[in-house]
C-alpha positions in Angstrom: 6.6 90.5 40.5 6.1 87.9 43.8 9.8 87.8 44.3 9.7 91.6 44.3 7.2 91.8 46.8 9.1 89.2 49.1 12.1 91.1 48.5 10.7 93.9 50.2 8.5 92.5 53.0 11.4 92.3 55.3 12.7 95.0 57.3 16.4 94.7 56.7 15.8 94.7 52.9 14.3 97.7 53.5 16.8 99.3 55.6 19.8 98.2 53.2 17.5 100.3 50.3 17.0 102.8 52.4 20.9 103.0 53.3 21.6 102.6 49.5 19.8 105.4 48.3 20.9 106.4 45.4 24.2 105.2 46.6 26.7 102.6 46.0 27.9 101.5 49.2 30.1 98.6 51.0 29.0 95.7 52.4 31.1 96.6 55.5 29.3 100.0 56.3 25.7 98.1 56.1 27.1 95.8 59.1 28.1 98.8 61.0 25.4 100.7 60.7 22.9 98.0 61.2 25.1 96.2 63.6 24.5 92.8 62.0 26.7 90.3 61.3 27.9 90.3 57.3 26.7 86.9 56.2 23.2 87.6 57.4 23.8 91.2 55.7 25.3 89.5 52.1 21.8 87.0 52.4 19.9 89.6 52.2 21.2 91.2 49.3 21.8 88.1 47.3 17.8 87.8 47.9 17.4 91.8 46.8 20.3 91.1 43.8 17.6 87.8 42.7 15.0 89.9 43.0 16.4 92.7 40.5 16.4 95.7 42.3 20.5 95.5 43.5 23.1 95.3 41.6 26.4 94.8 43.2 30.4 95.1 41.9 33.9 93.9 43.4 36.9 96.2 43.9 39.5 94.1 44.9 38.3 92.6 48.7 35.2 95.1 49.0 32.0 94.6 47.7 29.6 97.7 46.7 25.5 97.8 46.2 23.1 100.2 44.6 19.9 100.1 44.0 18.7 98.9 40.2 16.0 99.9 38.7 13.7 96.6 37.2 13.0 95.8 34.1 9.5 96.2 34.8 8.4 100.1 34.2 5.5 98.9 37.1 7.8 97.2 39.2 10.1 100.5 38.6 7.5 102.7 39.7 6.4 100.7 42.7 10.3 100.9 44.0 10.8 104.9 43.5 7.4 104.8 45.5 9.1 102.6 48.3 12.5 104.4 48.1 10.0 107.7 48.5 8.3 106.6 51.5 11.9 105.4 53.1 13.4 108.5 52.7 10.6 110.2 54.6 10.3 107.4 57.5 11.7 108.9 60.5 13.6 105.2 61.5 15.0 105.4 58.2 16.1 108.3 58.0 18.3 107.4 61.6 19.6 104.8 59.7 21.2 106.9 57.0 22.2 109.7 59.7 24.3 107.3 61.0 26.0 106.4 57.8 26.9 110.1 56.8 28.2 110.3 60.4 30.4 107.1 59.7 31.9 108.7 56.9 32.8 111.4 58.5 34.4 110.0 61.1 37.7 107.6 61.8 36.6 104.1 60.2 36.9 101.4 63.0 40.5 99.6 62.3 39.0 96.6 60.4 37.2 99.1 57.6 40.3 101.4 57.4 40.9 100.5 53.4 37.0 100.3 53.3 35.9 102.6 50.4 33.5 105.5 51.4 30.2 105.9 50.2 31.0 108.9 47.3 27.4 110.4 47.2 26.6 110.0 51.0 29.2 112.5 52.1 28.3 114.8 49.6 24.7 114.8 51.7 26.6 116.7 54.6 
């Protein structure tokens, strides 16, 4: 249960949840829309993937995230609480407007092949 609680006492764990939703998304739209550089991005969710609450999968050079519920039925209940509150935090909620509107909209050249998130533009 620490590691859990590490796992989400940092802000871009958070943010990556919060972007995730009920989502699976590419590694390549969390650095856009967070504007951070990938290997800081892929740390942090190698520390949310050790933590149990992301599980990740490889299509050919992409890699997509989602959120996983624990094992724990507390721990469980504690994230759908945090996922709750994200949803509902106005900074947050920025943070996945900008991912529906990079959907949307002509992928910069470098993400051209980049899988879309399926459910996120279904949210427009």
């Amino acid at each position: 249960m620490e590691l859990l609680f590490r796992a989400l006492a940092d802000r871009t764990r958070l943010r990556l949840l919060n972007l995730m939703g009920s989502d699976e998304v590419c590694v390549c739209f969390f650095v856009e829309v967070l504007k951070t550089p990938q290997p800081k991005i892929s740390r942090h969710l190698a520390y949310l993937r050790k933590a149990g609450i992301v599980g990740a999968r490889r299509e050919g050079k992409w890699m997509h995230y989602r959120v996983v519920a624990p094992r724990d039925p507390r721990a469980s209940q504690m994230l759908k609480t945090i996922q709750d509150w994200l949803a509902s935090d106005s900074g947050m909620q920025r943070d996945r407007q900008r991912l529906v509107r990079m959907c949307c909209t002509r992928l910069p050249a470098h993400m051209a092949t980049a899988p879309k998130p399926a459910l996120v533009i279904a949210e427009i």
